[in-house]
N, C-alpha and C positions, 0 to 999 in steps of 0.2 A: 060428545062432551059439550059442543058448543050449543045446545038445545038445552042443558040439563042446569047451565048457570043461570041460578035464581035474579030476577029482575029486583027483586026486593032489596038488593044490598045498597047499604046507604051511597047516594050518589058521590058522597068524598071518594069511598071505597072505586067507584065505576071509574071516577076519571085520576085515579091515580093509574089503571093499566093503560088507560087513553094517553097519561103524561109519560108515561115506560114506553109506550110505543113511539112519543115524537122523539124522547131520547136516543134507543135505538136506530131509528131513522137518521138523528144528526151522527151516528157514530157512525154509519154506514157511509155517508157521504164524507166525513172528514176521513175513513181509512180509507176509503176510493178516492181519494185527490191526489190523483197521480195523470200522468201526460194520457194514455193509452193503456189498454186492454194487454199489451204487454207489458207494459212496465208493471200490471197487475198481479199479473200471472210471475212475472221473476222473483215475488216479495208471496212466497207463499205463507209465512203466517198474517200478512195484511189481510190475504184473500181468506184466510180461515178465518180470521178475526169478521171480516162482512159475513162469513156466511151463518158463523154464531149469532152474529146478529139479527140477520133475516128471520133464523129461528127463534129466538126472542120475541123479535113482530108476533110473527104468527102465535105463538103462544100466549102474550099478550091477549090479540085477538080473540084467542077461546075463551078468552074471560068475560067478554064484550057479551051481555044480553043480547040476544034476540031486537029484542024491542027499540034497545038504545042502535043496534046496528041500524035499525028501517028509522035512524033519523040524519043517515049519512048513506042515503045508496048509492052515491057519487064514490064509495069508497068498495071496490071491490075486495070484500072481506070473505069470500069463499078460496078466491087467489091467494089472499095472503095467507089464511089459515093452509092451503092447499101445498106454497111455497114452503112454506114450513115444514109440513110431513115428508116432500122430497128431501129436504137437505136433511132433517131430522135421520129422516129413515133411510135414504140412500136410494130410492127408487128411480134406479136408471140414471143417478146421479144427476147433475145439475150441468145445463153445458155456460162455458164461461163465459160466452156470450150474453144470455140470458143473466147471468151474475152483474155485466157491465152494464144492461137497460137496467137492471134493478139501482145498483150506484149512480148512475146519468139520471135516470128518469123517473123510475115506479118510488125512491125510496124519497125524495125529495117533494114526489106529487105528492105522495101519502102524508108524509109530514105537513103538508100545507092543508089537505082535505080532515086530518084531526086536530088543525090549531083552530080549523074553524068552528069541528063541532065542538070542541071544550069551549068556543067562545059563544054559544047558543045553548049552552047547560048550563043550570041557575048554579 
């Protein structure tokens, strides 16, 4: 799918999924703001709330041209599309761990690595 979205779409159209994606991102860290990986896991619509979101990202993502991705390869856009299809689809499911680097870490990098390219798009 991600090969098949046309680059042609007017660039408003491109970074309006780029601004859905830092959105999601900030949601993803504001429902992870909590002490620990446990207090995570006790508040499970929190955690289905991030992980709705994660799938968001990545769907987002497949929206993202080709061409406009090879102008942010600081942004591992195969992961996140990739992250996606696990949570989406349930593939071996998602270990909770790996949900808490995405809250701590992957989802806040990400959000910083697409303010920049929406700040290098005319």
């Amino acid at each position: 799918m991600s090969s098949e979205t046309p680059s042609s779409l007017p660039e408003r159209d491109l970074k309006l999924y780029l601004r859905d994606m830092v959105e999601f991102c900030e949601r993803v860290a504001d429902y992870g703001a909590v002490p620990d990986l446990a207090a995570l896991l006790s508040d499970r619509m929190r955690y289905d709330a991030i992980l709705r979101n994660v799938e968001l990202i990545g769907e987002a993502a497949t929206h993202v041209p080709l061409d406009l991705r090879a102008q942010a390869p600081e942004i591992s856009w195969r992961q996140v599309i990739g992250t996606r299809n696990r949570v989406a689809h349930g593939y071996l499911g998602i270990e909770a761990e790996t949900v808490w680097i995405i809250v701590r870490e992957r989802a806040p990098e990400l959000r910083q690595q697409l303010l920049a390219l929406l700040a290098r798009l005319p």
